[in-house]
C-alpha positions, 0 to 999 in steps of 0.5 A: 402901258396898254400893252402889259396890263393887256397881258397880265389881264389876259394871264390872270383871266387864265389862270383864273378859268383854269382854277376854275374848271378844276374847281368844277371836276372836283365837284362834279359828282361821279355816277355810281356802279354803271353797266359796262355798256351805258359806261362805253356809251357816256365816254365815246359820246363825250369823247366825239364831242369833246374831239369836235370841239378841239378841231373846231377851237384849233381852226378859229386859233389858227387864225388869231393871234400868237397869244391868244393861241397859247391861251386857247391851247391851254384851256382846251389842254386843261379841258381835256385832262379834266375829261379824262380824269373824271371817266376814269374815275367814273371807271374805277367804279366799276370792278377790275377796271384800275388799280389804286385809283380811288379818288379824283385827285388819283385819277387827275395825278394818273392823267397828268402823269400819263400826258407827260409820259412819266408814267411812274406805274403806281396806277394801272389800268387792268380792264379793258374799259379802262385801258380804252379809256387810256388809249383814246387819252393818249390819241388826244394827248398825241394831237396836243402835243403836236398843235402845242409844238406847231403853235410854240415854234410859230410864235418863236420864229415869228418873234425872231423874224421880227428881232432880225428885221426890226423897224423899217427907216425911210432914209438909208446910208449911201454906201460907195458908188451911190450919190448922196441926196446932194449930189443926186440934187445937183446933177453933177459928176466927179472931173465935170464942172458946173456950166457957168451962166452966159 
């Protein structure tokens, strides 16, 4: 019974962290009107660190379990389309950056959207700031979506090695041409017969 509850831990300990962060983005004041400049400078900062943080969170992953890199994979996703949405809305402060993208719940749709590649076209990013911005997300989203297909196909095909191998037994069938254990303990072959005491 370990082994589930284990599980349903870890799942609502994610979900959990996940609520929360989101919870943190909407609360997270937004700075007003920025120069273009101080603006290009809080974003690349965030974003080189927000990148070292990935590649080092993607190194310790590979090295642990199935699970707990499909966690870990997850958080970080929601990290980043966190990161992202917040500087676009920070962005959209400025003049002639996005159109129709007045709201952190606008700028989080506009992310999600954009990371799965719907991209319904209501928002748009017309200023140069902010379609850097995009371009830098769609880099992140590239390098995900390739850890999140790595990490998935591994643990698959390391649940199918196991299906087909499945648990080793100590004793094996003798098929034919292969004496069994009694015959291996007498010593004795077919058309002999056993030497008689004197």
């Amino acid at each position: 019974m370990s082994g589930p509850q284990s599980h349903t831990r870890s799942v609502v300990g994610t979900v959990a962290l996940v609520a929360f962060a989101t919870v943190v983005y909407y609360l997270l004041p937004v700075p007003g009107a920025m120069r273009q400049t101080s603006w290009a400078v809080m974003f690349f900062l965030g974003a080189a660190v927000l990148g070292a943080l990935i590649l080092t969170a993607i190194r310790r992953l590979l090295r642990a379990g199935e699970n707990a890199r499909i966690r870990g994979l997850i958080l970080l996703l929601t990290l980043t389309v966190l990161f992202f949405s917040w500087c676009d809305e920070s962005v959209a402060e400025l003049p002639n950056q996005f159109t129709e993208l007045a709201s952190k719940t606008d700028s989080l749709y506009f992310n999600i959207s954009t990371l799965s590649t719907v991209g319904f076209g209501d928002v748009d990013p017309v200023g140069q700031l902010a379609r850097a911005a995009v371009t830098v997300q769609i880099v992140f989203n590239l390098v995900f979506l390739g850890a999140a297909v790595s990490l998935i196909t591994g643990f698959f095909r390391t649940r199918a090695r196991g299906q087909v191998h499945g648990p080793s037994h100590g004793t094996e069938h003798a098929g034919p041409g292969h004496a069994g254990p009694e015959e291996a303990g007498t010593g004795s072959s077919p058309g002999r017969r056993p030497a008689e005491p004197g």
